[in-house]
C-alpha positions in Angstrom: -35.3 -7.6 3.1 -38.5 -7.8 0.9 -38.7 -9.3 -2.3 -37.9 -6.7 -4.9 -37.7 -6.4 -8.2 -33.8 -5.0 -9.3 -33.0 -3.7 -12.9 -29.8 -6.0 -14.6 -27.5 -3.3 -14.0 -28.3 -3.4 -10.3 -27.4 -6.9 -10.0 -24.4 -6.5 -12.5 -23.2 -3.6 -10.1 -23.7 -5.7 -6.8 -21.7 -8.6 -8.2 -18.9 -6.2 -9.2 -18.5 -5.3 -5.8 -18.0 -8.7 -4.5 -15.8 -10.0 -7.9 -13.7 -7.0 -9.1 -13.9 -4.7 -5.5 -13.2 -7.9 -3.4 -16.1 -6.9 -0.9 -18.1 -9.4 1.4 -21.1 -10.6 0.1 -22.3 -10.4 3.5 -21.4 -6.5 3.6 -22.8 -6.3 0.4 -25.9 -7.8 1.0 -26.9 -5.8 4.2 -25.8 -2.1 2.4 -27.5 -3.2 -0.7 -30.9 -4.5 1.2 -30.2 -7.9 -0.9 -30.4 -11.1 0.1 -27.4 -13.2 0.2 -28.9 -16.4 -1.3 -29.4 -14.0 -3.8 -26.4 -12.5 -4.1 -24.8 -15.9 -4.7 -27.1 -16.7 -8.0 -26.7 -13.4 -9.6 -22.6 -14.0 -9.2 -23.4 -17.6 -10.6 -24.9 -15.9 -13.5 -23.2 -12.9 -14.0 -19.8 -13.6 -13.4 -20.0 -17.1 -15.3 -20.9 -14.0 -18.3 -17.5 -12.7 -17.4 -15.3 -15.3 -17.1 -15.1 -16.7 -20.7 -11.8 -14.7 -21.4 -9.3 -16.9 -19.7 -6.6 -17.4 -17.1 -5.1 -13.6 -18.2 -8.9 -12.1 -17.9 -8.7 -13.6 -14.7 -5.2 -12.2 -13.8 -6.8 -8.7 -14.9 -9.9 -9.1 -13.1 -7.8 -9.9 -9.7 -5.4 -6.8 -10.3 -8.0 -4.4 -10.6 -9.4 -5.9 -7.5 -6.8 -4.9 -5.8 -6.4 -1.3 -7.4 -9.4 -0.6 -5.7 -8.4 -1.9 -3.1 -5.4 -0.1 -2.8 -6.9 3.1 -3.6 -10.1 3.2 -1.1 -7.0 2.4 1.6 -5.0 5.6 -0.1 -7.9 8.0 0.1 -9.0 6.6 3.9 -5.2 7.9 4.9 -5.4 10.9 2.9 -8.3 12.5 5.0 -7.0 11.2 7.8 -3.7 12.7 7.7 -5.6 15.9 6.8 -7.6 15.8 9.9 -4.8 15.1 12.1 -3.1 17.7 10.6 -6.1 20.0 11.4 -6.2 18.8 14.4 -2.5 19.4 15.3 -2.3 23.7 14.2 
């Protein structure tokens, strides 16, 4: 992991993944090719940006965490109900 240079969005998008998606920074960090002490600061920046509406931001923040979530899990069983169904003719 070299030193790089990353746009604002980039680092917007990576702490998205950890706040709102609810992703390791860990896993983050090694698919992103970003350091994790790094990872932490721009969350301490970024997020602190985010969280000046309140306990129901929060609330919001933390059910569209789990959206996600909920949806990566529904499409993972999708196709692979539609390969064991394939699988099964």
């Amino acid at each position: 992991m070299g030193k790089g240079n990353f746009t604002e969005d980039f680092k917007r998008d990576a702490v998205r993944q950890i706040t709102e998606r609810g992703y390791p920074v860990a896993e983050v960090s090694q698919r992103l090719g970003v350091s994790a002490h790094s990872l932490y600061a721009w969350r301490k920046k970024y997020a602190s940006e985010a969280s000046k509406g309140g306990d129901q931001s929060d609330e919001i923040r933390q059910l569209k965490r789990e959206l996600a979530r909920v949806t990566e899990e529904r499409d993972i069983l999708k196709k692979a109900a539609a390969y064991f169904a394939r699988d099964a003719k």
